[in-house]
Phi, psi and omega in degrees: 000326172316281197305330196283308190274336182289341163305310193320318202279329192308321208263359186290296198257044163265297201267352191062014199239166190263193188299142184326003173272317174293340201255049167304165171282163181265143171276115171349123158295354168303324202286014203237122195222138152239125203261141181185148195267140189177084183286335174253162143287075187283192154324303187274336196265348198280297148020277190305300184310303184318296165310310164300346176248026172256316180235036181045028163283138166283100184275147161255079193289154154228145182116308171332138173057332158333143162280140149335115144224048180278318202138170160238073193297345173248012179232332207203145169302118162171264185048012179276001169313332206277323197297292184319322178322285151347301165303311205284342164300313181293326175320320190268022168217131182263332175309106187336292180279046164279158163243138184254124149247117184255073198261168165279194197212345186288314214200047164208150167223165176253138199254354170212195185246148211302338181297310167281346180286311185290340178252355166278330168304297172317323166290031205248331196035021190237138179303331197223122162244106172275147181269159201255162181215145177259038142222153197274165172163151349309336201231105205257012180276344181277344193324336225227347168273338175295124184339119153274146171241158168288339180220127165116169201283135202256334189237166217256159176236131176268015191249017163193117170219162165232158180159139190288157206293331161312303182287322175248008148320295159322323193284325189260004194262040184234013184295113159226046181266178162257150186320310168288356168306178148257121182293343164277342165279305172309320176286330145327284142358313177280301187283350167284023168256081185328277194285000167283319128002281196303294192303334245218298203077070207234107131250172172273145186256059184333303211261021189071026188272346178237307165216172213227128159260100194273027181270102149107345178214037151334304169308315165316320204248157203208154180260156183222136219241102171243082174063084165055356200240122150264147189244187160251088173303087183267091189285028142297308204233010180030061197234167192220101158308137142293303191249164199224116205237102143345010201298163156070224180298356196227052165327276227281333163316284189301348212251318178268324173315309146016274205296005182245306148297145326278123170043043189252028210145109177236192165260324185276343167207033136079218196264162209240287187285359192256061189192353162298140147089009191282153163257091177299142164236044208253354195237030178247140156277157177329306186279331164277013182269193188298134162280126192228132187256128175261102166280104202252133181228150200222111178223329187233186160295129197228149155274130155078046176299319173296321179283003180281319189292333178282341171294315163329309177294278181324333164320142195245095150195127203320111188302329153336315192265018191229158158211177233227146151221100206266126172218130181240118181278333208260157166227049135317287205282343172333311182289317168307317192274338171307289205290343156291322133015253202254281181321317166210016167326313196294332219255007172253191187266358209171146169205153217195084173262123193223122177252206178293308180314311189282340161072032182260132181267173187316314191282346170293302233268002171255355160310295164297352175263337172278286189341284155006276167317301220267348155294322206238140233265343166275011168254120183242006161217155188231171206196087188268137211223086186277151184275013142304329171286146181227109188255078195267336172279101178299003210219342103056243188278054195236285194293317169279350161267348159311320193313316181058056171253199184255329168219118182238122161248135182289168155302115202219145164187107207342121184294107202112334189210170190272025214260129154209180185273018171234162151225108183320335180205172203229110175292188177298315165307345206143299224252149195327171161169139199284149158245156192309337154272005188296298198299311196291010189262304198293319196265038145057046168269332176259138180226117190192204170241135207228129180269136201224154186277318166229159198228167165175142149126312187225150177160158189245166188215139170280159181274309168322344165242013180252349187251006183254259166327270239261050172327302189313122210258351187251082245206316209244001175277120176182148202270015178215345190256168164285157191311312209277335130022273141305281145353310173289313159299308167320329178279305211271350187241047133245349198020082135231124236282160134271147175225125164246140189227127153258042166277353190205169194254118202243344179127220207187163195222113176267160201277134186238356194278002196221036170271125189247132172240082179239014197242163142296283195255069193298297157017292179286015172249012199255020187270002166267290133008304184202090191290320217287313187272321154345254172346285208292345177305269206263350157296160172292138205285299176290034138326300191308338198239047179273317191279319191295307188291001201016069179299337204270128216276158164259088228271318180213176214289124194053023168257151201241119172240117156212146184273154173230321174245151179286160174291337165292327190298303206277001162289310180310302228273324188268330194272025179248334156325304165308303176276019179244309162074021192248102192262170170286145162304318176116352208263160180300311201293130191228045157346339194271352194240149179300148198071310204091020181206126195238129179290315196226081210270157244186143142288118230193119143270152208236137181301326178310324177286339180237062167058359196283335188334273202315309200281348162307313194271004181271305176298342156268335134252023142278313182267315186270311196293307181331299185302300209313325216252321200269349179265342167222093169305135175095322184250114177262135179253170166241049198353083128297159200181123161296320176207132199222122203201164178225122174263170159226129182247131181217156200290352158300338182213325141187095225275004190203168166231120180310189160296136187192142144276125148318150181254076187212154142291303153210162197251139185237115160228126179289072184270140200260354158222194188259147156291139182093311181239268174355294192202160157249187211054194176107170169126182168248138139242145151270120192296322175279022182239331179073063182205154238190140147252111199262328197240078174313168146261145164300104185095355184242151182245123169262154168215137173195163177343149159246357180218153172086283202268302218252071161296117181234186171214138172269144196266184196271145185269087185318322207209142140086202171243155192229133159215146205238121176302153173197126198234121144272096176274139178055081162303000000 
């Protein structure tokens, strides 16, 4: 007995074979031909194609240039076309031992290669293998005819079988339906017929082991990330699908499982594919490149509407090949965009403007700028542009017509929060929903081109597929979705894919909701709302690089220069001063102040007075506590403050301030203009140092002590107006 398993064991390893069930010959993969039905070149089918030439399958389309008359085969019973199709490929091939694999191609991909796809079949022990659904369907009156098994989903999927050419020859040559029947019910119908079953040699591939249907089993798959490779994981039956099948409701699955499958995303060599298929534009001259239609859409009160036109004017791309399709809902804004305009209107091919007089709601009016395009026969791209995006990548559509997909959004994404102009998944309803890569996507752990269910605020559309696909001129219309919404679903029922690629750093999308225009310079009230955009307005361009560069000068002994506001800020700042216009008497008597009596009173609006106090003191401690902490070791602030104020001095009205201690621990003054071109004179002494600042800068804050050692004078303003921000911090 002994002696019997040690042969046993000799010839297992001599000969490489287990027990006699095991020691088949492998089937050659030439023997393996694949067949799949496709009247259009869609997206999904383009996919389909990619993937199989990923792993080297021999394919077969059927079907090119035919119209469809199957159905709309995912909502409804139909597909027989594919069946007719099908017979009439197989009628021309006699090789006996061929294996047919037979898939759809809209919503499927493949995750591994024919050598494992040819050894589970044969471990299948069966001629012909259809892939399995754990819910039935067309005809749920059959359920019950179907075969049980111990383990795995009991009823059949026609969108995948494998199986040798004889047997499924057989299997189809008694199809006389019409094209729109059903083809998963005729072949049901054949396997719940024990001897047709029988005859044909028909099982289910139960447990996913060839193919994986995710209708109805979602929950099951899961992705697996192994030594540079992904897979498809059916963690039920702890099975590795070959082909990956998107059927019925779950398009939008297979469309994120994709972005992964097969290795088109790895953690070892990040994306795979986004460097494929590009429309280089690095060799065309100016005149040749894509004529691109721009949409700027204005629909709410927006912050830093001018700096959005000025980033605009900056895209590097030849103004000649762009136009301008301007839709302004609001008429706040009129005036930025006339004056952008009236500035540099002339230098595009075309400018196309629709204001509040027209009375068009979001969705006409982004209906009519693709309608635009998709009318004028030189146009090959339309470039949707919300005037919320802060488009900071000068190269922006340079990069997304490289990409050359039919709808691309850069990555854009509220600052601070997990908010972007994209959504990895959809609930059941519709409606937002997180996927499981979103974040590692927003925070830019994942870097790729991502096919995503939605897109909004910025993206570009080929004219070429508005002129094809996305015929339908109310694109952005519907009475229960939002414009964009709407759009998207529309896009997603012609399947046709989106895409956002965070391969490059593209900018931010700002917050509008609590924005108020009841100011001049409403802008300068966004440093809570939006710090990021606040900041590049209005801070001094060298702020950041005040401690590394060591801006900051000592002019006089513990007095501190450093810049702080931008020439916009200290512009901002006199002309909302100005349009509030309730200036001080200039008198010892102050109502505005606790007691009512100021010693050394000033022509002075008080920050309190035009709303300003909370974004003054966010700016006295953002900007200012920092120097403050690092030029006086040891003494830490919150910058509180009693008076926060902008004087103004001109020589006609008060042209100097006498020797005065501050009511401060320290003083922050601020000059909001130039010396020389404003006004002449003007500056500080300190007396007991005997030492004087004559030539303030515009935008830079001298700070210093306020009491005891630094007894100043403001010097006299000779010419023009002079005006100075002034904080007595920590009274």
């Amino acid at each position: 007995m002994i002696l019997s398993s040690f042969r046993l064991f000799l010839f297992i390893f001599v000969y490489g074979c287990f027990p006699l069930t095991m020691c088949e010959k492998r089937i050659p993969e030439e023997k393996l031909f694949v067949v799949t039905v496709a009247t259009q070149e869609t997206d999904g089918f383009m996919r389909f194609l990619r993937s199989a030439k990923h792993f080297n399958y021999t394919v077969k389309v059927l079907g090119q240039g035919h119209k469809w008359k199957g159905g709309d085969y995912t909502s409804a019973p139909g597909g027989g076309q594919k069946v007719r199709l099908l017979k009439a490929a197989l009628e021309e091939m006699e090789n006996e031992d061929q294996i047919i694999l037979f898939i759809d191609s809209y919503d499927v991909v493949f995750a591994s290669g024919p050598t494992e796809l040819l050894k589970k079949f044969q471990q299948a022990r069966h001629k012909v293998v259809f892939s399995s659904e754990s819910l039935i369907w067309p005809d749920r009156h059959l359920e019950d005819k179907h075969p049980h098994y111990r383990e795995g989903n009991r009823f059949l999927g026609s969108g995948g079988f494998v199986g040798y050419l004889p047997n499924i020859k057989k299997m189809v040559a008694n199809w006389t339906g019409q094209d729109n029947e059903s083809d998963q019910l005729f072949y049901t119908k054949i396997y719940i017929d024990p001897a047709k079953r029988k005859s044909i040699n028909i099982t289910l591939d139960n447990t996913c082991r060839l193919f994986q249907n995710l209708h109805g089993s979602l929950d099951e798959v899961v992705l697996k990330f192994e030594d540079s490779r992904v897979r498809a994981r059916n963690v039920l039956y702890d099975t590795l699908p070959i082909i990956i099948h998107g059927n019925g409701p779950t398009k939008l699955q297979i469309n994120y499982l994709g972005n992964y499958i097969p290795n088109a995303w790895t953690f070892e060599t990040g994306c795979t594919v986004c460097h494929e298929g590009l429309h280089s534009l690095t060799a065309l001259k100016d005149s040749e490149y894509p004529l691109v239609v721009i949409g700027v859409f204005i629909q709410q009160p927006t912050p830093f509407v001018t700096v959005f036109f000025e980033r605009l004017l900056k895209l590097q791309y030849p103004k000649n090949r762009l136009k301008l399709f301007i839709y302004n809902q609001e008429a706040h804004h009129e005036r930025q965009v006339s004056s952008f305009l009236q500035d540099h209107g002339s230098f595009y091919r075309d400018v196309k403007v629709f204001g509040p007089a027209e009375k068009m709601d979001g969705a006409d009016s982004r209906n009519l700028g693709f309608d635009l395009c998709r009318k004028d026969k030189d146009c090959e791209y339309f470039f949707t542009l919300d005037i919320e995006v802060v488009l900071k990548n000068k190269d922006t559509l340079k990069i997304l017509i490289e990409q050359n997909l039919p709808i691309i959004a850069p990555m854009i994404t509220r600052a601070g929060r997990l908010w972007s102009n994209f959504w990895g998944a959809l609930s059941a309803d519709g409606y937002y929903a997180r996927s499981e890569d979103y974040v590692d996507i927003v925070q830019g752990r994942r870097l790729g081109v991502w096919n995503v269910p939605y897109v909004s605020n910025v993206y570009l559309v080929k004219a070429s597929l508005l002129r094809s696909e996305l015929t339908e001129y109310k694109l952005f219309s519907s009475h229960i979705l939002d414009p964009d919404m709407a759009f998207c679903h529309n896009v997603r029922t012609k399947g046709v894919f989106m895409y956002v690629t965070n391969m490059h750093t593209f900018g931010r999308i700002l917050s509008t909701e609590n924005y108020q225009t009841n100011h001049l310079h409403n802008d300068l009230w966004q440093i809570f709302e939006n710090p990021v955009d606040w900041q590049d307005r209005y801070i001094h361009e060298n702020y950041t690089h005040i401690m590394k560069d060591k801006l900051i000068e000592t002019p006089c002994p513990d007095v501190y220069w450093f810049p702080i506001f931008s020439n916009v800020a200290c512009d901002h700042l006199i002309e909302e001063m100005e349009h509030y216009g309730k200036w001080s008497g200039g008198g010892n008597v102050d109502t505005r102040i606790q007691g009512g009596y100021e010693n050394v009173p000033t022509i002075d609006i008080h920050m309190n007075q035009i709303i300003f106090e909370k974004e003054w003191h966010k700016i006295l401690l953002e900007y200012v506590a920092p120097i403050t902490e690092k030029m006086y070791p040891g003494y830490y602030t919150k910058a509180q403050f009693d008076l926060a104020f902008v004087v103004r001095y001109k020589p006609d009205e008060q042209p100097f301030l006498k020797p005065h201690h501050d009511a401060s621990t320290f003083t922050i003054n601020i000059a909001l203009n130039q010396v020389g071109l404003d006004y002449q004179g003007g500056g500080c002494r300190f007396l007991r140092y005997d030492c004087s600042i004559h030539a303030p800068r515009k935008g830079w804050a001298l700070m210093h002590p306020g009491r005891l050692t630094h007894y100043h004078e403001g010097l006299p303003t000779t010419a023009g107006v002079r005006y100075i921000a002034v904080s007595f911090v920590d009274p």
